[in-house]
N, C-alpha and C positions, 0 to 999 in steps of 0.2 A: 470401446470394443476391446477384445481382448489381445493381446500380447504375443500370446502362445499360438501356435496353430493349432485349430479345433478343426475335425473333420465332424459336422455335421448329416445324420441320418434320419429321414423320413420321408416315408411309402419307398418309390422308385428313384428319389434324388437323394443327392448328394451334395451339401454345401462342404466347400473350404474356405475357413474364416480370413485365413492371412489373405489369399487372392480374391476373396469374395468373387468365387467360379462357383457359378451350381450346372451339375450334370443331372442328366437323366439316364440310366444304365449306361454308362459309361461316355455320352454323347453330350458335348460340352453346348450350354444352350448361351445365348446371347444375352443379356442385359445389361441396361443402362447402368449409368453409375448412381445414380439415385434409389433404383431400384436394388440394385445389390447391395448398399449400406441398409435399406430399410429392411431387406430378407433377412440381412445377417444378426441386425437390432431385433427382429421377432423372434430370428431364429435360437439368440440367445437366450431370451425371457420367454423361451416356449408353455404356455398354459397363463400367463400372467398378461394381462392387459396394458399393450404400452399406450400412453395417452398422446393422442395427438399434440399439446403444449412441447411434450416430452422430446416426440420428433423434430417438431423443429426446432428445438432447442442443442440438438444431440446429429443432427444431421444435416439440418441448413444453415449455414451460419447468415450471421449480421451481410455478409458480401455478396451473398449469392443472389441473383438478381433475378426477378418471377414472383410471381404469385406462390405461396406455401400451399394454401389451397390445394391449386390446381396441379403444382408439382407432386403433392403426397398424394392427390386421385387417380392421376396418370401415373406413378410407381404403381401404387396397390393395384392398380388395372392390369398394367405389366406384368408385374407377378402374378396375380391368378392366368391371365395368358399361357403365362410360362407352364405354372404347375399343373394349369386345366382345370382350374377352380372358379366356381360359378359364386358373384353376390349373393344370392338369392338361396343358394342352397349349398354353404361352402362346405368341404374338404378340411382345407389347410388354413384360412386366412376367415377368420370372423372378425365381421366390422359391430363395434356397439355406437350406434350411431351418435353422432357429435361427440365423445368418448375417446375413442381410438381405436386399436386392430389387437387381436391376439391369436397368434399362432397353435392349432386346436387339435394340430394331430402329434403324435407321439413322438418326440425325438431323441436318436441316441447319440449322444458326443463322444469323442475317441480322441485321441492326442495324433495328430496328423505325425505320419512318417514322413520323411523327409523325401521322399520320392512325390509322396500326395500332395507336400508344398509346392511344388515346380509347375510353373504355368503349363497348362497343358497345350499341343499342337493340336491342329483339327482331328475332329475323332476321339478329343478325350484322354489321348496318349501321354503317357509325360515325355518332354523332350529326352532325348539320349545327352548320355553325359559325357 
């Protein structure tokens, strides 16, 4: 993943790559740490198909203890949760089955200000300095 801090943009959210936070108007939403590495992996290669091999190769290591499976079902679950995106008739997140997932709506990247890198307090705010 990338280095730099990306502020990612599409529909109502907001990712930031370094914290792997995503908002929704301004409103910081919850997720796991599985599921923010794999937002952040679609959200980079948005329009392109990341293959599942790919995932778990790039985001579960050799240590991590579970089922891949069931861990990469239970993220992508997560995240449409989050975004409000349905299997069956997705938004944001298409699955090509056995394949992998590809991120299908439009996204605008921006080089995060430094205020945008700073974890945010509840509400979305960035901490005072």
């Amino acid at each position: 993943m990338a280095d730099s801090a990306i502020l990612y943009k599409f529909g109502p959210f907001e990712l930031r790559s370094r914290t792997r936070e995503l908002f929704r108007a301004g409103i910081r939403l919850h997720l796991r740490p599985q599921a923010q590495r794999t937002l952040v992996l679609l959200t980079e290669r948005a329009g392109d198909l990341v293959a599942r091999e790919e995932l778990h190769a790039l985001l579960w290591s050799e240590h991590d203890f579970g089922d891949f499976e069931h861990g990469l079902n239970n993220a992508v679950r997560e995240l449409r949760r989050a975004l409000g995106d349905s299997a069956s008739d997705p938004i944001y997140i298409e699955t090509l089955p056995k394949l992998g997932y590809r991120l299908i709506v439009p996204v605008e990247a921006q080089h995060a200000a430094p205020a945008d890198d700073v974890a945010a307090t509840a509400g979305g705010r960035p901490r005072p300095r």
